[in-house]
C-alpha positions as protocol buffer text, in pm:
chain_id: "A"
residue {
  index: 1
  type: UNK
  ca { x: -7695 y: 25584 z: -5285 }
}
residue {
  index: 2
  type: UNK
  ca { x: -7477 y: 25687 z: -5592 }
}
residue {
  index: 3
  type: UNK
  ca { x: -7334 y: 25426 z: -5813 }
}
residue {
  index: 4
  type: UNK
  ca { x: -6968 y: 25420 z: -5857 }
}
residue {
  index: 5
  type: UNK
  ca { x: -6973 y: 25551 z: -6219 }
}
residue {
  index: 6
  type: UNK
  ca { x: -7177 y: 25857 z: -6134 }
}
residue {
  index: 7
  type: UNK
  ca { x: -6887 y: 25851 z: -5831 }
}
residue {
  index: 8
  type: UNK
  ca { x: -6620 y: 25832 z: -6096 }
}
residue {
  index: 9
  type: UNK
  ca { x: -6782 y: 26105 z: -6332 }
}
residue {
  index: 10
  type: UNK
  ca { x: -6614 y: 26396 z: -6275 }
}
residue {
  index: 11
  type: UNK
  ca { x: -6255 y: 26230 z: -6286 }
}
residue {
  index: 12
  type: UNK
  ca { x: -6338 y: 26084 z: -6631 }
}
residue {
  index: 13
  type: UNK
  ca { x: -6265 y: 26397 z: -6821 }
}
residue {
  index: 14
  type: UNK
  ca { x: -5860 y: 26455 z: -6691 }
}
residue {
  index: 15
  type: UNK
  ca { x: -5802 y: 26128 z: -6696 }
}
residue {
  index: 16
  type: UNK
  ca { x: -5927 y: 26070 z: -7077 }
}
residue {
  index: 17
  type: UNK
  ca { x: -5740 y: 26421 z: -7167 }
}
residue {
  index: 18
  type: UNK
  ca { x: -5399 y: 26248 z: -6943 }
}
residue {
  index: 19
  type: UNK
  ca { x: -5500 y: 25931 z: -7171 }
}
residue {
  index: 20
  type: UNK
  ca { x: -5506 y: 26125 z: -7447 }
}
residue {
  index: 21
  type: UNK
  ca { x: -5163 y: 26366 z: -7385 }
}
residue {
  index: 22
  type: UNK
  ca { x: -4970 y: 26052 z: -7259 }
}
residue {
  index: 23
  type: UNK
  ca { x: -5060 y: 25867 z: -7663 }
}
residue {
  index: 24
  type: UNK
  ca { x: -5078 y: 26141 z: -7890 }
}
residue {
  index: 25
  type: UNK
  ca { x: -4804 y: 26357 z: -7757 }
}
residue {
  index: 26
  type: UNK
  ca { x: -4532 y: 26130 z: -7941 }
}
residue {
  index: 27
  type: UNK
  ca { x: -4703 y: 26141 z: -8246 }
}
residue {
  index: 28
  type: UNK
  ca { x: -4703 y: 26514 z: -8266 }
}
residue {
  index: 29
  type: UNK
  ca { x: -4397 y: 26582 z: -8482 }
}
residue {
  index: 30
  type: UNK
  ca { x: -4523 y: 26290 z: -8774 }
}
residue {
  index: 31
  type: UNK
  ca { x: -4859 y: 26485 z: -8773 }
}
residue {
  index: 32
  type: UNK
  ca { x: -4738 y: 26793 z: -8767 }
}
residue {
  index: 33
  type: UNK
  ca { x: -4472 y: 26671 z: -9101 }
}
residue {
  index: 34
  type: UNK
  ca { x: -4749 y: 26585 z: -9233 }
}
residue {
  index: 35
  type: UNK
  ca { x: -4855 y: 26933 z: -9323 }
}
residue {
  index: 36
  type: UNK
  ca { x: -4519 y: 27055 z: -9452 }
}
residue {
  index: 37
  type: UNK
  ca { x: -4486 y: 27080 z: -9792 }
}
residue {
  index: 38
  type: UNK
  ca { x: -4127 y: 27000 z: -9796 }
}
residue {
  index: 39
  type: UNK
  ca { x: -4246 y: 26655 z: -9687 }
}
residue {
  index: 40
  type: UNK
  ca { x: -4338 y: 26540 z: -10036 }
}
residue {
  index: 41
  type: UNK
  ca { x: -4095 y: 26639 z: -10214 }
}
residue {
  index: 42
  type: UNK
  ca { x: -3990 y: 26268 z: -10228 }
}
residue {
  index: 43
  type: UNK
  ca { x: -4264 y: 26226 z: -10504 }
}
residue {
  index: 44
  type: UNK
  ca { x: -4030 y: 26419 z: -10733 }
}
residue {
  index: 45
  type: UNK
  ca { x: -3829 y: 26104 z: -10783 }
}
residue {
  index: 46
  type: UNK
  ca { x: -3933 y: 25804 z: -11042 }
}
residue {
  index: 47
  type: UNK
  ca { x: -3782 y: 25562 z: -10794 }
}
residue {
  index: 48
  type: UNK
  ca { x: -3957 y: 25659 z: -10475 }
}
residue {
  index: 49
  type: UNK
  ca { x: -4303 y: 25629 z: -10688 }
}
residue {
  index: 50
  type: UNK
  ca { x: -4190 y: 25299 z: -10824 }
}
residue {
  index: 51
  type: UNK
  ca { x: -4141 y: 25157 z: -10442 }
}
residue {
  index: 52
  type: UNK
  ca { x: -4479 y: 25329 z: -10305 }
}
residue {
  index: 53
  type: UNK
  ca { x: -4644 y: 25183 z: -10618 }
}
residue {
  index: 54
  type: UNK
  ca { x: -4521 y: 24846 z: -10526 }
}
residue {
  index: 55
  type: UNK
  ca { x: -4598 y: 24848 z: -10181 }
}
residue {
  index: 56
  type: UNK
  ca { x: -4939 y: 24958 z: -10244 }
}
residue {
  index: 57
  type: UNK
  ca { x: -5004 y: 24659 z: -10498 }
}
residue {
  index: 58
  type: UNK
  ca { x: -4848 y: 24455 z: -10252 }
}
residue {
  index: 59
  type: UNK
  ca { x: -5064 y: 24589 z: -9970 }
}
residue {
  index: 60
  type: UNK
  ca { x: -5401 y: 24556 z: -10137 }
}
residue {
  index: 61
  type: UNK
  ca { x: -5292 y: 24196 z: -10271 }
}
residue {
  index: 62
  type: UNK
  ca { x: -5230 y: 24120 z: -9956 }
}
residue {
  index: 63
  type: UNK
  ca { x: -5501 y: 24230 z: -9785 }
}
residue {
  index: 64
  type: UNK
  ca { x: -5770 y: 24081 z: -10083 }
}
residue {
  index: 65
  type: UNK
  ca { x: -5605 y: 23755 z: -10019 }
}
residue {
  index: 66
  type: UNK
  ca { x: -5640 y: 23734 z: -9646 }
}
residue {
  index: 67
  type: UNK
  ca { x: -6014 y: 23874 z: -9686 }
}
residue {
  index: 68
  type: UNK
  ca { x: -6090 y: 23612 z: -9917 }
}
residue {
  index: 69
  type: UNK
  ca { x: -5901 y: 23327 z: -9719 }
}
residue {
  index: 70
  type: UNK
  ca { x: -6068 y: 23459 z: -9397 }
}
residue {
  index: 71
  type: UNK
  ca { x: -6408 y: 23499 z: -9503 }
}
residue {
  index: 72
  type: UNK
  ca { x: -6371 y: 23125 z: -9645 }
}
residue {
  index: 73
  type: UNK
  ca { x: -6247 y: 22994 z: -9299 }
}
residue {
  index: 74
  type: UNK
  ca { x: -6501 y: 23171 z: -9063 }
}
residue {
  index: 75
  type: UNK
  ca { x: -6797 y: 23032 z: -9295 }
}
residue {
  index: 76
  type: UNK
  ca { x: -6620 y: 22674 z: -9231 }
}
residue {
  index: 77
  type: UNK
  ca { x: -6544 y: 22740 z: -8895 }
}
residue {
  index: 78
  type: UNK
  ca { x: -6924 y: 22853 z: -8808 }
}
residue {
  index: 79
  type: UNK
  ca { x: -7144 y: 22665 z: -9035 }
}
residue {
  index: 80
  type: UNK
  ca { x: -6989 y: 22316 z: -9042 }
}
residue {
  index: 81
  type: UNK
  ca { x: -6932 y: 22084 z: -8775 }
}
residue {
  index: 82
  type: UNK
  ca { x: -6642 y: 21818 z: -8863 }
}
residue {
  index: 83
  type: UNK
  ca { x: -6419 y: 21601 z: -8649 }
}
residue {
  index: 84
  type: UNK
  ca { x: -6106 y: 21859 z: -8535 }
}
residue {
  index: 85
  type: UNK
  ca { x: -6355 y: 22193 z: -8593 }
}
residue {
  index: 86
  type: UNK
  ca { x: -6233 y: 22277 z: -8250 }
}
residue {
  index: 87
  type: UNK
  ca { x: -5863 y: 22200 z: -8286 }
}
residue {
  index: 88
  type: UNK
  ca { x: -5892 y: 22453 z: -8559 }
}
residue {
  index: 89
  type: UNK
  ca { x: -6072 y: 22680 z: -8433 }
}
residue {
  index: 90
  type: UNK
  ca { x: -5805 y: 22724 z: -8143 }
}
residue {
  index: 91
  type: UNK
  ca { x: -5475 y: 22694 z: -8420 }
}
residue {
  index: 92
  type: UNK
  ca { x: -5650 y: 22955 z: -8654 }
}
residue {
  index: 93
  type: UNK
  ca { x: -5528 y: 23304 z: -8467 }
}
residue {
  index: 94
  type: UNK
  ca { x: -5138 y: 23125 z: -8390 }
}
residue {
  index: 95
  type: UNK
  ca { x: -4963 y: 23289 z: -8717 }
}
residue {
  index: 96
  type: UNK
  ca { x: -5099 y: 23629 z: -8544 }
}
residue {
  index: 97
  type: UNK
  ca { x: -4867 y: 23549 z: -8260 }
}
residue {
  index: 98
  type: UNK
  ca { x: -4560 y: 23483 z: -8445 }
}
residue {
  index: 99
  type: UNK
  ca { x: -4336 y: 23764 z: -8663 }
}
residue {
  index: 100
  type: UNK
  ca { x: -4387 y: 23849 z: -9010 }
}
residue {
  index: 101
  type: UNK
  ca { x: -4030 y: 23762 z: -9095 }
}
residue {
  index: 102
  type: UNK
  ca { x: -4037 y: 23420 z: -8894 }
}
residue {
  index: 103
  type: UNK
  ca { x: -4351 y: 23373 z: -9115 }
}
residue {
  index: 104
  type: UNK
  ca { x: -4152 y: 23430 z: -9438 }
}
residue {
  index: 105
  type: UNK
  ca { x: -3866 y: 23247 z: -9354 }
}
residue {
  index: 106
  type: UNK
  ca { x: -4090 y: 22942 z: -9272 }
}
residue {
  index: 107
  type: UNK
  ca { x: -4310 y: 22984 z: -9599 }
}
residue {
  index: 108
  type: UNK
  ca { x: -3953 y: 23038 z: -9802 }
}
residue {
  index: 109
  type: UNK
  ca { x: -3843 y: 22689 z: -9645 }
}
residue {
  index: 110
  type: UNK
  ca { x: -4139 y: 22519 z: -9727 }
}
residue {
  index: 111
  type: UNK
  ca { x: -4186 y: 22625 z: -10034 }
}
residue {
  index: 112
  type: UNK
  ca { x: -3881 y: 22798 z: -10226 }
}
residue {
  index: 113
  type: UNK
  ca { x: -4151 y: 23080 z: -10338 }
}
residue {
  index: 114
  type: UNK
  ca { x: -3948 y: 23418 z: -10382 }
}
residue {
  index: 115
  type: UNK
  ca { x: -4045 y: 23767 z: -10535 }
}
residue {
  index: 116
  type: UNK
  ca { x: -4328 y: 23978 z: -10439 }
}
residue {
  index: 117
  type: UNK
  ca { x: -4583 y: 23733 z: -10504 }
}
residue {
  index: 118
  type: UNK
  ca { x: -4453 y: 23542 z: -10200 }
}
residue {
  index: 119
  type: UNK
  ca { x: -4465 y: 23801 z: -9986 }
}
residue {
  index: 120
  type: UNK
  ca { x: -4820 y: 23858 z: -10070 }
}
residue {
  index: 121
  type: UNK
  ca { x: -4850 y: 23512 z: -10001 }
}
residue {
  index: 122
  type: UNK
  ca { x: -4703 y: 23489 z: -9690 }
}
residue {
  index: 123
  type: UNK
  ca { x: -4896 y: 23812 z: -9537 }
}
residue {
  index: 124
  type: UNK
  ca { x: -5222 y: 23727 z: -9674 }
}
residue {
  index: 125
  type: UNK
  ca { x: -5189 y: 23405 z: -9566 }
}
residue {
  index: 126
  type: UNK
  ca { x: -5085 y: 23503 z: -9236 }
}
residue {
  index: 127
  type: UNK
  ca { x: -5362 y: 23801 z: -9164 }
}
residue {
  index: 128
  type: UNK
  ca { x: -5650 y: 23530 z: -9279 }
}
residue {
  index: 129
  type: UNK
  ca { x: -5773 y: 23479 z: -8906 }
}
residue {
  index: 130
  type: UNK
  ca { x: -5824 y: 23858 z: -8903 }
}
């Protein structure tokens, strides 16, 4: 007797290449802007490379921040056992659930940070559980 994934073999191809048309399909025209040259022409301008430049430093910050905060909580989470390990364990991945902006508006409240350095804050913060 076959088993049901031999069974389903020969309908895995079309329906990976239907999988595939259905999600990449939309995406087509970005790629395909992608490799016009026109398409960069926005470098030209000071201010355009001022705002990439920032988001990039703000990116990275970001991201070092919520590797470092993340990499601090899983070692607590896994290696020490302490009264409420479980509670937060099971709050950890909530800021995942909610919006960036709610995030920022909440951290703003809180705190009366503003400038970039709060948003790092905020989204490095909020990707920790990551």
């Amino acid at each position: 007797m076959r088993s049901w994934s031999a069974r389903a073999l020969p309908w895995q191809l079309p329906a990976w290449l239907l999988f595939a048309l259905a999600a990449w399909l939309p995406l087509a025209p970005l790629v395909l802007a992608l490799f016009d040259p026109s398409a960069l022409a926005f470098l030209g301008d000071p201010r355009k490379l001022i705002l990439l430049g920032s988001t990039v430093w703000m990116s990275v910050a970001a991201a070092g921040l919520a590797t470092v905060l993340g990499t601090a909580l899983a070692i607590l989470c896994a290696r020490v056992r302490f009264p409420g390990a479980r509670v937060l364990e099971t709050l950890l991945p909530l800021p995942l659930c909610l919006p960036p902006l709610l995030l920022a508006q909440a951290w703003f409240g809180l705190t009366d940070m503003r400038g970039p350095w709060a948003a790092v804050f905020t989204l490095g913060v909020a990707a920790a559980p990551l």
